[in-house]
Each structure stands twice: as C-alpha cells, then as structure tokens.
N, C-alpha and C positions, 0 to 999 in steps of 0.2 A: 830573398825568395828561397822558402826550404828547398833540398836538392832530393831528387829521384827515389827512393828506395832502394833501384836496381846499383843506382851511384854509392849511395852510400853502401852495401853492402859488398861491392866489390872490392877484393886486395889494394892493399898500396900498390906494391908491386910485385913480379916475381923475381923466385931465386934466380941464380944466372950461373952462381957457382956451386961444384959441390956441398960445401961446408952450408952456404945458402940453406939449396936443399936439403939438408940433412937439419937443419932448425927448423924450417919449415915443417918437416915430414913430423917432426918431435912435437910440434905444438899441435898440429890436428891430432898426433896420438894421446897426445895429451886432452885437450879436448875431449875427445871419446871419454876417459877415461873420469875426467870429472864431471862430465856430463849420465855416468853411467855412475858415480859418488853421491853427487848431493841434488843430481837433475837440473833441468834448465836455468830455473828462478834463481837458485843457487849460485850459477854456475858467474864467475868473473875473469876477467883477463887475468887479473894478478893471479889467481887460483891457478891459472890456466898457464902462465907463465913459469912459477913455482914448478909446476909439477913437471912442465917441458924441461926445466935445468936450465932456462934463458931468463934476461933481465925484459921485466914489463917494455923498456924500451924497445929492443928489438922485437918483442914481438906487436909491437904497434908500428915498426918499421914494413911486415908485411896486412895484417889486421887492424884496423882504425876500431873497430868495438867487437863485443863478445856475437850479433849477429850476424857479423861477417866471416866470423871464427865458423860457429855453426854452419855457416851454408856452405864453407869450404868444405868441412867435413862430411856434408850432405853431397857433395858434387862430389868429391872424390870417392865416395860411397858407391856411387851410382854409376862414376867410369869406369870404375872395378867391375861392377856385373856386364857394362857392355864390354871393353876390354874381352871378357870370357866368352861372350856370346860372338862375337867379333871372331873371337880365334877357332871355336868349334863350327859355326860356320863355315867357316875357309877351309877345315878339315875335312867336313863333311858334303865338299862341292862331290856331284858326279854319285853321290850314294841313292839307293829307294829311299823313299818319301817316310816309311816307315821308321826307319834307322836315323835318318835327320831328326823327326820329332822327338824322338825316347832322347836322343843326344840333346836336344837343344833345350827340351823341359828339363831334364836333369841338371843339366850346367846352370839355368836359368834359378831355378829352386834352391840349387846348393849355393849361389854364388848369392842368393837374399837370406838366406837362413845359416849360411855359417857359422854366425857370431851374431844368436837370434839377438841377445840381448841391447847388441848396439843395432841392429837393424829396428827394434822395436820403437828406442832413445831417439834415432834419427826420423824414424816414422812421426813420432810425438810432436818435435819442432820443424816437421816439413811446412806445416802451413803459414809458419811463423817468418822465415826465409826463402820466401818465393822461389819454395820447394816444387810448382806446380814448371815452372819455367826449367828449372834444370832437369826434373824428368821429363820432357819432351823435349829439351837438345839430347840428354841417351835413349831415349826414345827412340828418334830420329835415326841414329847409329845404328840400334839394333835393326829398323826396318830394313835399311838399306841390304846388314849384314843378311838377313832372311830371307831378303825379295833376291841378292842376287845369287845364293845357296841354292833355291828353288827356281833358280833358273837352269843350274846344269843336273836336276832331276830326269831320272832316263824316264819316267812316269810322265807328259805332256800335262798343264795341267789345263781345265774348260772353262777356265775361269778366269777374269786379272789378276793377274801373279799378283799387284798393289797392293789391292782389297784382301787375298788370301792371305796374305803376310803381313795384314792391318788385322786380321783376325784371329791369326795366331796370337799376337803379338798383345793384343785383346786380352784372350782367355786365360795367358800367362801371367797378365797384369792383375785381371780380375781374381785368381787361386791366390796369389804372392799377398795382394789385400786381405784376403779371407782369413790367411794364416796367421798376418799382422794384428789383427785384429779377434782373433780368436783367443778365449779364455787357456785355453790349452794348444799353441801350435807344435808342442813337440809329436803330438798323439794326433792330430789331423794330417800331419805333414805328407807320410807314407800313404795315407789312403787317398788323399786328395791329390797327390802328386802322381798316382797311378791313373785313377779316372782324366786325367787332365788328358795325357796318355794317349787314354784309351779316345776318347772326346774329340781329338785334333787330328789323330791316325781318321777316324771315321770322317772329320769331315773332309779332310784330305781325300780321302778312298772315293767319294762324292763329287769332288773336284776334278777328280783325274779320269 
C-alpha cells in the first residue's frame, strides 16, 4: 500500500548534535542554492549533496528524496519569517495600533523579500511539497503572535480581536503574493508595501 505523501516527505530524523546540525543547516543551504542553479527538475540529491560538502549517504540519513529536501527548505523559510513576526510582536506589546502595523508590515515584507530570489525558487515548488500545509502551521504562529500584540493595545478594539488579526494577517498574505508573482517585485515592493500601511492603519482606526 503506497505510503502518505505527508510520510514520505517527512525527515529521517533530526539532528540532536551540534555537528548534526551544522550538516543539516549545510544541506538546506545547499539546496537553496542548487535549486537557485539549475531549478527544481534539475535539482538531485547527489547535486545537492556535493555542493553541501557531505556524502549522498548522510544526507539520506536525514532526507529520503530531493521532495523532502525541498520542503525542509520551504518550512525552514517560512519559520524564519514567523520567528520575526513572533519577535516584533512581543516588542511591540502595549504600543498604538499605528506603530504595531508600520512594525509588523515591514518585518513581514522584509523578512519574504530579503533574498527575493530564493523566496520566488521556494514559491515555484510550494505546490509541489504540500507547501499549502506548512504555510498554515506559520500561519497559525503568526495569528497567535498578532491576536495577542493586539491585545495589550491602549486603543480597545469593537471588533473580535480573532477575525481583526485574521485580517491582517490576510492582506499581508494577499501583498507578499502579488509581489511574488509580479514581473517586477523590486519596483512594486516600496509602493505596495506603503498602501498596505496605509490600508490596515485605516481599518484598524474603523475597528477601534
């Protein structure tokens, strides 16, 4: 009986030790990196091995194939942007609604478009690696991180906090795609990243 999708695509195992981690971290960079070379179709373990500086075995010790690779890459992608929304969050407990927004669109924007090129790489083979599942466990992270940022707001807001920080969380989704997907994201980036802004303050200001 073929086995799950979600089965097969998941790690052997994880590291435990430094040294572990540290091939590990080598083969996702790697990855990137060939993946950003010759593209997905291309792309092979042994390729991917190679360019880590580790022997195919090992890295089939944590990776059983090249889609498992992939979607490590894509999940570690993706806990890097919550990770940051996660931390400005926390920073921004107790601040106006205003000053949270500009904070949390910009960390969000800069933490997908750093490194457009592997974010665009990773975009490409999301649907391929049941990329829809790992964006909604960081997802999940980020609402939490928003819903409870906007709770220690001195602004009350009129609305359920849930739904409000389902909406944010929305419209930053919906810019982040546009960009992805745009012929030019360097040159939308600034303009669209201001209206977003401006967009989420207002309906906040509506809310409150």
């Amino acid at each position: 009986m073929p086995r799950p999708l979600q089965t097969l695509l998941q790690p052997r195992k994880s590291p435990v030790q430094a040294r572990s981690t540290a091939s590990v971290n080598a083969i996702l960079e790697a990855t990137i990196q060939v993946l950003l070379d010759v593209g997905k179709e291309q792309l092979t373990t042994t390729r991917v091995a190679h360019r880590a500086g580790v022997s195919v075995g090992t890295l089939y010790q944590y990776f059983p194939n090249k889609s498992a690779l992939l979607q490590a890459a894509l999940r570690n992608h993706l806990e890097s942007v919550a990770e940051a929304l996660e931390q400005v969050c926390q920073e921004e407990r107790g601040n106006p609604l205003p000053q949270m927004v500009t904070r949390i669109v910009n960390t969000f924007l800069e933490a997908k478009m750093k490194d457009l090129k592997t974010s665009l790489a990773l975009y490409s083979v999301s649907s391929d690696v049941d990329g829809l599942r790992i964006a909604k466990e960081a997802g999940a992270r980020v609402n939490k991180a928003i819903l409870s940022m906007l709770a220690t707001a001195p602004q009350p807001l009129g609305k359920d906090p849930q739904l409000v920080a389902s909406m944010i969380q929305g419209a930053m989704g919906g810019v982040s795609r546009r960009l992805l997907e745009s012929p030019s994201p360097e040159k939308q980036y600034q303009p669209l990243s201001e209206e977003l802004v401006l967009m989420i303050r207002a309906y906040l200001a509506a809310c409150s």
